[in-house]
VOGU-3710 file (C-alpha; in Angstrom, 3 decimals, decimal comma):
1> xxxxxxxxxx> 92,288/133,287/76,051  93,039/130,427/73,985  91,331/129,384/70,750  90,074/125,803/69,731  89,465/126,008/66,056  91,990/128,380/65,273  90,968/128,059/61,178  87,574/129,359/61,655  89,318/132,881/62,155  89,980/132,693/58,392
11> xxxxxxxxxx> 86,304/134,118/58,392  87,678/137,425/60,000  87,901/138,428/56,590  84,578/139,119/56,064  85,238/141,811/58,058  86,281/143,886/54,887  82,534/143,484/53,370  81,622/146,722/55,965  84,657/148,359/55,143  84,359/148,255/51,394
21> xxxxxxxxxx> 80,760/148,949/51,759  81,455/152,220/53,615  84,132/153,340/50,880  82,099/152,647/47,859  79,142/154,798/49,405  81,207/157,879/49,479  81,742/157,622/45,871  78,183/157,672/44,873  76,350/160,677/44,546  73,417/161,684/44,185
31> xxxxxxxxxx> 72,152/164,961/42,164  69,528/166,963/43,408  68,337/170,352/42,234  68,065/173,230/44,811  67,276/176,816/44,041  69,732/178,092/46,103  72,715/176,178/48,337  72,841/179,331/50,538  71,377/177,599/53,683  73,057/174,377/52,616
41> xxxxxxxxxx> 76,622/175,610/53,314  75,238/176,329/56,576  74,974/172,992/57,395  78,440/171,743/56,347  79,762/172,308/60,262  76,929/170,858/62,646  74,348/168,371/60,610  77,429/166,493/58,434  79,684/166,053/60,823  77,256/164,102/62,988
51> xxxxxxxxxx> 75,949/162,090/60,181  80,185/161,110/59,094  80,327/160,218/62,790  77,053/158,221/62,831  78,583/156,320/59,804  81,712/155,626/61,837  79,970/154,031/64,753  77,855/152,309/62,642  80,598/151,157/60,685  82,824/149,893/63,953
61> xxxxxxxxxx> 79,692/148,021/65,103  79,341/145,906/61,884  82,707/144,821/62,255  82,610/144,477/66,238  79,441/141,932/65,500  81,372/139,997/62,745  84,550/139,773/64,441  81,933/138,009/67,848  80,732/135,696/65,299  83,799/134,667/63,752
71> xxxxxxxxxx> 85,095/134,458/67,087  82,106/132,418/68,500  82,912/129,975/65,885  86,491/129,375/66,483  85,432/128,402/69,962  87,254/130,939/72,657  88,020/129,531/76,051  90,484/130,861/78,838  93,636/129,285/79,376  93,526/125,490/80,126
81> xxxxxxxxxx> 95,674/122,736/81,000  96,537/121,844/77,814  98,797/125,092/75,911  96,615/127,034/72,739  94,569/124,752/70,187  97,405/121,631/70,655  94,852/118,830/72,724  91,486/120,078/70,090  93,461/119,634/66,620  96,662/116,664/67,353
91> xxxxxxxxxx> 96,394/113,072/68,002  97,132/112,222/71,242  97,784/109,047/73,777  95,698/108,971/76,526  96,291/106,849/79,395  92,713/105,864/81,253  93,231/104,158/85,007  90,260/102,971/86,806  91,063/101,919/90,293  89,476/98,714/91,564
101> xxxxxxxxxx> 91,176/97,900/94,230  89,299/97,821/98,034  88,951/100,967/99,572  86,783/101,763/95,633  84,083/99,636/96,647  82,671/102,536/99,290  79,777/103,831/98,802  78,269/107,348/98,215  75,231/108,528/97,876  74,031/104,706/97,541
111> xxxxxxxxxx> 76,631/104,210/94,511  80,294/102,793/95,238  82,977/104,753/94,051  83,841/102,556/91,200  80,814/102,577/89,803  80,643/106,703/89,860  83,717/106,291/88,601  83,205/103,873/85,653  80,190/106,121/84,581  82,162/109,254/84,565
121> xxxxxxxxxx> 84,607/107,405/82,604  82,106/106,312/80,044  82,136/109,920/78,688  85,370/109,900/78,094  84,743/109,469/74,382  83,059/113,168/74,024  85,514/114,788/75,712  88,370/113,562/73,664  89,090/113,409/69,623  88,113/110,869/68,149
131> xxxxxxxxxx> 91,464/110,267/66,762  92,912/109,712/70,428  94,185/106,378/71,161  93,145/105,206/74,133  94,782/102,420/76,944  92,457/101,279/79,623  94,098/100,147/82,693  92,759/98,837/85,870  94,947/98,607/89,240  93,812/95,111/90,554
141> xxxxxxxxxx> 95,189/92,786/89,280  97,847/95,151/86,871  96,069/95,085/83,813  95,610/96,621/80,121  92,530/96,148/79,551  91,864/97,940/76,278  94,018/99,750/73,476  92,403/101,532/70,637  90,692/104,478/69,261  88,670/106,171/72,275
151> xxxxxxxxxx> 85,546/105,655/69,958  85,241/102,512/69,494  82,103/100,601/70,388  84,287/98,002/72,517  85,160/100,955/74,952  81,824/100,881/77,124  81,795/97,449/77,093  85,212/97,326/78,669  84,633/99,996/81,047  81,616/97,862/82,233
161> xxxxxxxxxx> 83,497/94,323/82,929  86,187/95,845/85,868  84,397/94,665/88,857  85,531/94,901/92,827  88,066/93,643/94,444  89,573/93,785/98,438  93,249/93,992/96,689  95,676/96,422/96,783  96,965/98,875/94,267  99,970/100,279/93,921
171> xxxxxxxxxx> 98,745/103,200/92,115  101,918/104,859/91,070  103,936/102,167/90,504  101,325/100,611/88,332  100,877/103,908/86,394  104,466/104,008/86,067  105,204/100,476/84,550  102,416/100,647/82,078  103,637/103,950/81,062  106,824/102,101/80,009
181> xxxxxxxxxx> 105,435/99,187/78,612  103,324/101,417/75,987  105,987/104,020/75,428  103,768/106,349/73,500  104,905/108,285/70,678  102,589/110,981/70,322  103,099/114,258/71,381  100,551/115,040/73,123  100,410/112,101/76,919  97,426/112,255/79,295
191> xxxxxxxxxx> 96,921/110,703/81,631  92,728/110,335/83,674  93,189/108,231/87,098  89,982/107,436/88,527  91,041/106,723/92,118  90,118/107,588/95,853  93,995/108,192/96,398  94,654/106,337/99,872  98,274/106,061/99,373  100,411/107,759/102,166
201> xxxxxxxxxx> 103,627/107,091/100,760  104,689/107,917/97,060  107,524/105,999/95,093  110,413/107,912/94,161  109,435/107,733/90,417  110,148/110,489/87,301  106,310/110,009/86,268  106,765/113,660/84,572  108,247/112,518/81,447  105,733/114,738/78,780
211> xxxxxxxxxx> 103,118/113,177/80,653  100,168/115,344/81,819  98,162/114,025/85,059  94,140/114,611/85,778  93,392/113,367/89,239  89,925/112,964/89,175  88,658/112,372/93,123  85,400/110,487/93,723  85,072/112,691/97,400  84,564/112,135/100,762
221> xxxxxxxxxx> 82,769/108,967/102,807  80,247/110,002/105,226  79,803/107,336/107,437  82,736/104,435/108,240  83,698/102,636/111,341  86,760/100,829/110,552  88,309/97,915/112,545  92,057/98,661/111,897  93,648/95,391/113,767  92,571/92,102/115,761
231> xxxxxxxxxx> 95,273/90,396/117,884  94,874/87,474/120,168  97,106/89,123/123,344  96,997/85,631/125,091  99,944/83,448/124,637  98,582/80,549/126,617  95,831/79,165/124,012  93,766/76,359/125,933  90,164/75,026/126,670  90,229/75,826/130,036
241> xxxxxxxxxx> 91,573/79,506/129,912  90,153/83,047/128,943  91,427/83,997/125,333  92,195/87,806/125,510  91,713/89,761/122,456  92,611/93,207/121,462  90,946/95,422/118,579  91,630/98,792/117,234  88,112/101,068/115,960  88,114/104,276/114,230
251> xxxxxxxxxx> 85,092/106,641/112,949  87,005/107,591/109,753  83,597/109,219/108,568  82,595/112,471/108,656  80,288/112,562/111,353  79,475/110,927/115,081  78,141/107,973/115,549  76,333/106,494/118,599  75,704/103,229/119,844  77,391/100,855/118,124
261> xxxxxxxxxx> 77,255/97,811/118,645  80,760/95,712/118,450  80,594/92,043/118,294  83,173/89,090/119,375  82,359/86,056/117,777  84,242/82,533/118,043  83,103/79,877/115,104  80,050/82,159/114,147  78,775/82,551/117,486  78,261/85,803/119,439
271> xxxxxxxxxx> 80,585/85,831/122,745  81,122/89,263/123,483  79,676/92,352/123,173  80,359/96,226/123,655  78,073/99,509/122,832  80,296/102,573/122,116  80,052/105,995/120,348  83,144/107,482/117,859  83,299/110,931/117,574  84,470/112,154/114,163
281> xxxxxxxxxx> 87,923/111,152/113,862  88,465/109,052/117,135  89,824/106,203/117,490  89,217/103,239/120,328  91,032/100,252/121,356  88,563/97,323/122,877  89,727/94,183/124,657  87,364/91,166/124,728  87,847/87,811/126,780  86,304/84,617/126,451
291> xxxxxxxxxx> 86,833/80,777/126,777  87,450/78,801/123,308  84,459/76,838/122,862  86,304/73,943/121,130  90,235/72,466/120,801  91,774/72,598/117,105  91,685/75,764/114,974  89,219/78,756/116,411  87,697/81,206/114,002  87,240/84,491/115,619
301> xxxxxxxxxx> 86,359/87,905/114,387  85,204/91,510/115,053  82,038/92,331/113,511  80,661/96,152/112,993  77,452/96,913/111,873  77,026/98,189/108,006  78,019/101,116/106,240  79,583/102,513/103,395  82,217/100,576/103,317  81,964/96,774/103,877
311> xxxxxxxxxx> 85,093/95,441/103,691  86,633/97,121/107,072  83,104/96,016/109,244  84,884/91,963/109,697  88,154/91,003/110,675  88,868/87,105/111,384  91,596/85,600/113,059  92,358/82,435/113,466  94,187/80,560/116,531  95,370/77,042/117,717
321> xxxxxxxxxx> 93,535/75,874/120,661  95,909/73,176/122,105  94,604/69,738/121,925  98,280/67,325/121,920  101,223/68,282/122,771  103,956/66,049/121,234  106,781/66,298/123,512  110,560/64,596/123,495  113,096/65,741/126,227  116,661/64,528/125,919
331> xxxxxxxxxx> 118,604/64,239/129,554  122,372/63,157/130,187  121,373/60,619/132,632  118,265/58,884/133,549  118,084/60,976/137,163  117,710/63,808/134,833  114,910/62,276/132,956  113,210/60,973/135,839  113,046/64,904/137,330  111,737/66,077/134,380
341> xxxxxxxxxx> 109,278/63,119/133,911  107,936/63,912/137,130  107,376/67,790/136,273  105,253/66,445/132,951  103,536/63,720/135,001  102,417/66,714/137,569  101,344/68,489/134,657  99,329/65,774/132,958  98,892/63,201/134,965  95,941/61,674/133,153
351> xxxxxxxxxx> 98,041/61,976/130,311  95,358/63,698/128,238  97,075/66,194/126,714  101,236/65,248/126,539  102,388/63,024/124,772  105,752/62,020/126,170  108,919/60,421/124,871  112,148/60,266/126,878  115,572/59,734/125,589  119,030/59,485/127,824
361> xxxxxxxxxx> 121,634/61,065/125,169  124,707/62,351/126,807  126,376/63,369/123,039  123,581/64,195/121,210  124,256/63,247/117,309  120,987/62,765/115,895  117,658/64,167/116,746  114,443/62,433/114,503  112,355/65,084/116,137  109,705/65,288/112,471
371> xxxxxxxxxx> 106,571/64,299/114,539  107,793/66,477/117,933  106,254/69,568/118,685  108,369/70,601/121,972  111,609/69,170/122,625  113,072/69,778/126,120  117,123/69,068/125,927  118,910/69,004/129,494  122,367/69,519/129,998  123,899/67,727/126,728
381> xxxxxxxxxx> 127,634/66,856/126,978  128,011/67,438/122,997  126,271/68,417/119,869  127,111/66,628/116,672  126,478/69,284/113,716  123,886/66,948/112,142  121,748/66,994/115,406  122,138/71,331/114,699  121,129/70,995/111,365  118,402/69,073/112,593
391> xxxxxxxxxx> 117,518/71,502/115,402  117,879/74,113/112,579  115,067/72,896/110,316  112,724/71,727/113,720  112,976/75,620/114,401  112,822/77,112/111,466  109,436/75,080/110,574  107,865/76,473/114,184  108,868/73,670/116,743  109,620/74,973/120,327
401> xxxxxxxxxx> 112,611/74,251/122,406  113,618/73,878/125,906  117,117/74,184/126,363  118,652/73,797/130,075  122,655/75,147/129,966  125,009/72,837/132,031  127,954/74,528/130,374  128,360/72,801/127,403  127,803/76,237/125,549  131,099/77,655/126,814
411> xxxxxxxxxx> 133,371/75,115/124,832  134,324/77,430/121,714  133,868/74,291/119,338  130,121/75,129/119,535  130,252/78,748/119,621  129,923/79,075/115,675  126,347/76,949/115,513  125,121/78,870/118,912  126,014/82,022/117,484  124,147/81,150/114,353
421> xxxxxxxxxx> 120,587/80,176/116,430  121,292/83,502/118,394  122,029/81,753/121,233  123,178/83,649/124,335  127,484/83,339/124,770  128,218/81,298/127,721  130,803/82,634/129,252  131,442/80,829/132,481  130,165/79,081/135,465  129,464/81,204/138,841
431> xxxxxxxxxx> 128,820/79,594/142,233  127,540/80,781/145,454  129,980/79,092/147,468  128,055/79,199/151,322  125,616/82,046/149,867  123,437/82,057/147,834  121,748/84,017/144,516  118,363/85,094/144,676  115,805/85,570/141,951  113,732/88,966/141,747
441> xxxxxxxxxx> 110,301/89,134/140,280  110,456/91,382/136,715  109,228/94,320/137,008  107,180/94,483/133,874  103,426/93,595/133,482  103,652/90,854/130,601  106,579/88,926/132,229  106,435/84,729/131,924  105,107/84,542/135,309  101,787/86,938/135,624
451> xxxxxxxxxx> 98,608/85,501/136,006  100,166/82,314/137,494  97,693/80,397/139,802  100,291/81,110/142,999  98,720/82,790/146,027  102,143/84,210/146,960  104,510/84,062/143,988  107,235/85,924/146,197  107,320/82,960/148,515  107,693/80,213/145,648
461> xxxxxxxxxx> 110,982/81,867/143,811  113,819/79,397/144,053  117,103/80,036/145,309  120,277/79,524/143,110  123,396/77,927/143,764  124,950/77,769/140,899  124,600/78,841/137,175  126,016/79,822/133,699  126,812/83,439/133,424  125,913/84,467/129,595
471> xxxxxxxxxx> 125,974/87,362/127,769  122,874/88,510/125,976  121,786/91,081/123,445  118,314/93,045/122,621  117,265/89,732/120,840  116,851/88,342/124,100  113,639/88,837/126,216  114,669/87,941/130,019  111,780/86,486/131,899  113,586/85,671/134,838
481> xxxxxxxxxx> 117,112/87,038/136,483  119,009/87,327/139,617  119,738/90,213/141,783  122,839/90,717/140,458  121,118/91,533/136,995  122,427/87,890/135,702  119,684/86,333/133,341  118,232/82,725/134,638  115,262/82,389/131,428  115,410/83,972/128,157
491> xxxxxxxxxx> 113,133/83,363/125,517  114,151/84,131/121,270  113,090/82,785/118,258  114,572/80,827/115,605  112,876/81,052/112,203  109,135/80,630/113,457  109,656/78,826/116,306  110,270/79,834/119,792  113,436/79,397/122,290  112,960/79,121/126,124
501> xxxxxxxxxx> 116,684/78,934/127,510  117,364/78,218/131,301  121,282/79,097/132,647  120,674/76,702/135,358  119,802/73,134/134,921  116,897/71,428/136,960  119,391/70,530/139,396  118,752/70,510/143,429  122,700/71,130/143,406  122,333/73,861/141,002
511> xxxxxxxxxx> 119,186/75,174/142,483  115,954/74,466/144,684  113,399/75,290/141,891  112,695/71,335/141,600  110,956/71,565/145,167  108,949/74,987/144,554  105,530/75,758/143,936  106,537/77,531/140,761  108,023/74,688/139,303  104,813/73,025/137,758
521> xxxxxxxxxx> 102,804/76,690/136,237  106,029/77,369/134,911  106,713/74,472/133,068  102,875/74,056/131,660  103,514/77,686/130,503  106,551/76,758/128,866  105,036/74,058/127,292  102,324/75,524/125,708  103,878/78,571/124,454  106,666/76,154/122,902
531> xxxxxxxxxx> 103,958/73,787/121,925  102,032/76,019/119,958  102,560/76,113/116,644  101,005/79,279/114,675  102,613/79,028/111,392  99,879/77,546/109,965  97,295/79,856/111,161  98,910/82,896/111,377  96,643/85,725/109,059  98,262/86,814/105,569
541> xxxxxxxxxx> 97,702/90,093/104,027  95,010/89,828/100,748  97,338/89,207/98,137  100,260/87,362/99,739  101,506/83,917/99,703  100,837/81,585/102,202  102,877/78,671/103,560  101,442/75,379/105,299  104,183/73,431/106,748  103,307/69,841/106,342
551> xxxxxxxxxx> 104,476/66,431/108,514  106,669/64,346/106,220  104,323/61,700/105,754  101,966/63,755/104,898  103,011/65,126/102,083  101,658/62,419/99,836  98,083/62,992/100,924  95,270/64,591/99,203  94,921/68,476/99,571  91,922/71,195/99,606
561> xxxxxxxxxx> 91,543/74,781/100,193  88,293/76,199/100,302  88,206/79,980/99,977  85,708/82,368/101,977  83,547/82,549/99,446  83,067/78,117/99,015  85,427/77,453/95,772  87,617/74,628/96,709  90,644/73,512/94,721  92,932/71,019/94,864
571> xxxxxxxxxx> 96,720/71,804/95,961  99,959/69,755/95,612  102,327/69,566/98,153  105,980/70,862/97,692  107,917/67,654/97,992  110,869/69,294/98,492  109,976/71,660/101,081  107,565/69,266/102,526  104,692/72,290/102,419  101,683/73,766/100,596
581> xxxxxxxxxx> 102,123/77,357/98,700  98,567/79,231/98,486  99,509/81,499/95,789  95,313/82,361/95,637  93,905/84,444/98,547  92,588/87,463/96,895  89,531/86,832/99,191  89,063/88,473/102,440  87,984/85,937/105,196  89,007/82,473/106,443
591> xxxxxxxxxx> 90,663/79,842/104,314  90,155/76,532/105,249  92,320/73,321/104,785  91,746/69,815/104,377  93,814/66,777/104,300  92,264/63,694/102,921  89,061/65,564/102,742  89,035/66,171/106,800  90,017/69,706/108,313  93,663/69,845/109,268
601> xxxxxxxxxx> 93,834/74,188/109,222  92,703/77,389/108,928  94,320/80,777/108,477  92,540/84,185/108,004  93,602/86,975/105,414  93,193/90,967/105,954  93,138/94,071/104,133  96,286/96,526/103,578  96,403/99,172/105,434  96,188/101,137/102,347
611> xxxxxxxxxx> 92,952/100,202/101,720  91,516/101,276/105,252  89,620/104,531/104,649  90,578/107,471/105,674  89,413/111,573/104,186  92,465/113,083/104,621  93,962/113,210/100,885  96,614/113,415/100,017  97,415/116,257/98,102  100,364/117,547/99,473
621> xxxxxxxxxx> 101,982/114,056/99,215  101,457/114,307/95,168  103,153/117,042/94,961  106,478/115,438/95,883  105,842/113,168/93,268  104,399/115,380/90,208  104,920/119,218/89,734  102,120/121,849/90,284  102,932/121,887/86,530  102,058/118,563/85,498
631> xxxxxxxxxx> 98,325/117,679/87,416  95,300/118,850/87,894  92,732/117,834/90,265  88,994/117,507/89,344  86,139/116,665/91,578  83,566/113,817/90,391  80,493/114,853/90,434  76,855/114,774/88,322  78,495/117,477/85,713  82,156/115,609/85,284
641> xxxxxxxxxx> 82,260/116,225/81,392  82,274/120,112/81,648  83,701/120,284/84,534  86,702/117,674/82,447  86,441/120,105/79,583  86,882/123,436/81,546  89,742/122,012/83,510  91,588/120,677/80,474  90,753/123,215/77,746  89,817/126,268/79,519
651> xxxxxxxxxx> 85,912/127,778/80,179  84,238/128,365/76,897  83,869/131,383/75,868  81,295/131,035/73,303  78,270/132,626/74,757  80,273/135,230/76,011  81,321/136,543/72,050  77,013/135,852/71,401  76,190/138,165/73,699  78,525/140,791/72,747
661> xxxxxxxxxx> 77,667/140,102/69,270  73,692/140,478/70,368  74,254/143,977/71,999  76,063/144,863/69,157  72,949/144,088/66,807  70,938/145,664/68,622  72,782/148,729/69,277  73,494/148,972/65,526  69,338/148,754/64,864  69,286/151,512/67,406
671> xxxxxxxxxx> 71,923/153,668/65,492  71,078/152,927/62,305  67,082/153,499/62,786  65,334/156,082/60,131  64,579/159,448/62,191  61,276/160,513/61,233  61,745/164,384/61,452  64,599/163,750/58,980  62,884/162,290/56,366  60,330/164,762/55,749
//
């Protein structure tokens, strides 16, 4: 048992008022006159001794019902969180953290959990002296909000003004920095986080130092579908084809739910559709297809209907749907050029979607590639290290290449810049002499040539004559390669953009693809997948910065972005790094861009992980982070302030010490009554 107001037992001392009564009465006596004490004597064994022992009884009672009173006042619990009388009679610091980030804005029992949580928090005041000094912190964005006395009028006000977000906190890292910003000096640290607790992983942090944690948990959501990804699994992003998309569902309530509904839409408008149940705890994956309705920048996204927690029922994407393909290819000779002019030409021969520049460059010393979105380079005799540099940034800023090896590669003078684009090594060139080297169709499902329009693909794969043997590492994804194991396409990246590299050239002495039926699908594939640029729309986590890589003459034009919710703002260009930083997208949806006040992109954002709901807490995690020693969990619910004040200073006691002190009374009356036989 632990006492509150330790200087009420300074009243204990009316416990000698009894005693002293009860010592005083056996010095007064009374004289009475009897005739005769012969039958009086007799008494002195039976009828006195009960009445010295009735005085006794009565005399423990009267102090038994002072000492209840005394210690009714002094306010009795059992052993709390905080040690004796220390958190009822010291000043203390007390650290208040209200989580606003995403996964708070759930609902339960009609009310999100930040508002049950700001309400609980309101009473903070009556809990607490009113000496404590208070800091109000909310998670998103990092913020003290409030530092003063915790009664102060401004406190509910405060309280009242942290809205919802669809950020992410980092809880304990938050908790952790503030902590050190306010260095506290009192004695006494606590510490009230108002959060749902989502976190999987815990920083290795010493959040123990004379700090004492209450982890107050707004409980469980009852009913949540959650989309937990949206992909676009197609590569080849055209008009013409199906757009394949793959999503991730799971019932993270706590109960089954049937027929759902779960909705595709492209540009607002309902293409797909699937009915499914969850079980509690499942989770699905769904794969949609549909054409693109339009070229430029499609808006797509998974739609579920509502429930207690909005923020996980959408998830956008956004995607390039080819319209012009800028292309350059650079050739040693003009026979070169004119092969390859003839594969574009059977590509696109109403020239609607290629645009097509040629250039015969045996030693390739500069590039001017800025406006080029694929560049096809065919056997080059030599590479000056300004056309690498060149290369370098074309890459890096998510241009595609084509690059057909004549053996050029193997000449160590090079090896230092191929290394550095992680390049395959050349190592030497192998001939068939009268045989020949045959290609083999991969073995895997997602290889470069599924889902080609050829009616027998086996009978279309070219023969090879000759070819550069290279060595390649994991970074390499072979699409194509010979019998013999020897890789003929590879495809790596190179910043954002993408690599296609051939160890044959387009040769019909180095090979016969030029006269096969794969030749044509095969390039168009190439060229869209190199073609496609999806820096500019590819998604960013709420929160993050986003890049748009810019033209160089555009970089003097007028820029907007208009948020999901309609606030557009002007942005200026980086000059130097010829792009636009978003530093703003604390929004969850689609931002939109405009040049000159016409749309020239769109990228999507989505939540963290973090913030996806899930009711498996995570106490056990906490416990690597804090000791059993140094937290307490307490349940939110309609009677937080007791259930606060029995956690942190123990279960009162008080009527406990009134009803001993009652039967006491009353037991005393009893005792002490008048017997009427007696008195006579």
């Amino acid at each position: 048992m632990t006492i509150l107001s330790p200087s009420s037992l300074i009243f204990l001392l009316f416990i000698a008022v009894p005693i002293l009564i009860h010592i005083l009465n056996r010095f007064y006596v009374k004289k009475v006159n009897f005739s005769t004490i012969r039958f009086i004597k007799s008494l002195k064994n039976n009828a006195l001794k009960k009445l010295k022992f009735k005085k006794m009884i009565l005399l423990l009672t009267r102090i038994g019902i002072i000492s209840a009173l005394v210690l009714l006042l002094a306010r009795p619990v059992t052993k709390g969180f905080m040690p004796g009388w220390i958190s009822a009679e010291l000043d203390s610091r007390l650290l208040l953290v209200i989580d606003n980030s995403s996964s708070m804005s759930a609902k339960k029992n009609g009310n999100s959990l930040l508002d049950l949580s700001k309400k609980a928090a309101l009473s903070i005041p009556q809990i607490f002296n009113q000496n404590t000094f208070i800091n109000v912190i909310k998670t998103c964005p990092p913020q003290i909000i409030y530092s003063g006395k915790v009664n102060d009028p401004l406190f509910p006000e405060v309280i009242n003004l942290i809205n919802h977000t669809v950020e992410y906190d980092n809880l304990w890292t938050v908790i952790d920095s503030m902590a050190k910003i306010i260095n506290p000096k009192e004695s006494v640290k606590e510490c009230v986080i108002f959060s749902d607790f989502l976190k999987t992983t815990y920083p290795k942090l010493n959040l123990s130092n004379g700090w004492r944690f209450y982890l107050v948990d707004p409980g469980m959501i009852n009913n949540n579908l959650s989309i937990n990804n949206l992909e676009v699994v197609s590569r080849i992003k055209v008009p013409d084809q199906l757009l394949k998309l793959k999503t991730s569902i799971k019932n993270s309530g706590n109960k089954k739910i049937a027929n759902t509904p779960i909705n595709l839409l492209f540009d607002n408008n309902r293409v797909g559709q699937v009915i499914s149940e969850f079980e509690k705890g499942s989770n699905k994956e769904f794969i949609f297809q549909a054409y693109p309705e339009k070229k430029g920048v499609l808006v797509g996204s998974i739609n579920l209907p509502s429930d207690d927690y909005l923020n996980d029922n959408n998830w956008y994407v956004t995607a390039p749907i080819l319209d012009r393909i800028n292309c350059l290819i650079i050739g040693n000779s003009e026979d070169e050029l004119s092969m390859l002019k003839l594969i574009v030409d059977a590509i696109d021969p109403d020239k609607k979607l290629i645009n097509l520049e040629t250039r015969k460059q045996p030693i390739v010393n500069r590039l001017f590639i800025e406006d080029i979105d694929i560049l096809i380079i065919h056997n080059p005799e030599a590479f000056t290290q300004a056309a690498f540099d060149e290369l370098d940034i074309f890459l890096q800023r998510g241009g595609g290449l084509i690059w057909f090896s004549g053996g050029m590669e193997i000449d160590p003078t090079y090896s230092k810049y191929f290394s550095s684009f992680s390049f395959p090594k050349a190592k030497t060139i192998l001939e068939s002499g009268t045989g020949i080297f045959s290609l083999k169709i991969p073995d895997r499902d997602d290889h470069i040539l599924s889902d080609l329009n050829i009616r027998k693909l086996e009978n279309e794969l070219p023969e090879y004559y000759r070819y550069v043997k290279h060595n390649y590492s994991n970074k390499h994804d072979i699409h194509l390669q010979l019998a013999n194991g020897d890789p003929i396409l590879l495809e790596f990246s190179r910043g954002s953009g993408s690599i296609f590299y051939f160890t044959s050239l387009m040769n019909l002495v180095w090979n016969n693809m030029p006269i096969r039926g794969l030749l044509v699908p095969l390039m168009y594939r190439l060229l869209i997948l190199g073609g496609t640029d999806e820096v500019n729309t590819s998604p960013v986590q709420i929160g993050a910065t986003k890049w748009i890589i810019l033209d160089q003459n555009e970089v003097r034009d007028q820029w907007e972005v208009l948020s999901p919710s309609g606030e557009k703002n002007l942005i200026v260009p980086d000059f130097s790094k010829e792009s636009i930083q978003i530093n703003s997208t604390n929004e969850l949806g689609v931002y939109d861009i405009y040049q000159n006040g016409k749309h020239y992109t769109s990228f999507s954002t989505y939540l963290h992980p973090n913030e996806l709901i899930t009711n498996n807490k995570q106490n056990r995690q906490i416990e690597k982070l804090l000791s059993s020693q140094k937290y307490r969990w307490i349940d939110l619910d309609n009677n937080f302030s007791n259930s606060f004040n029995d956690t942190r200073q123990g279960k009162s006691l008080w009527k406990v010490f009134l009803l001993i002190a009652t039967l006491l009374l009353l037991f005393e009356t009893w005792v002490g009554r008048p017997i009427p036989k007696n008195t006579k």
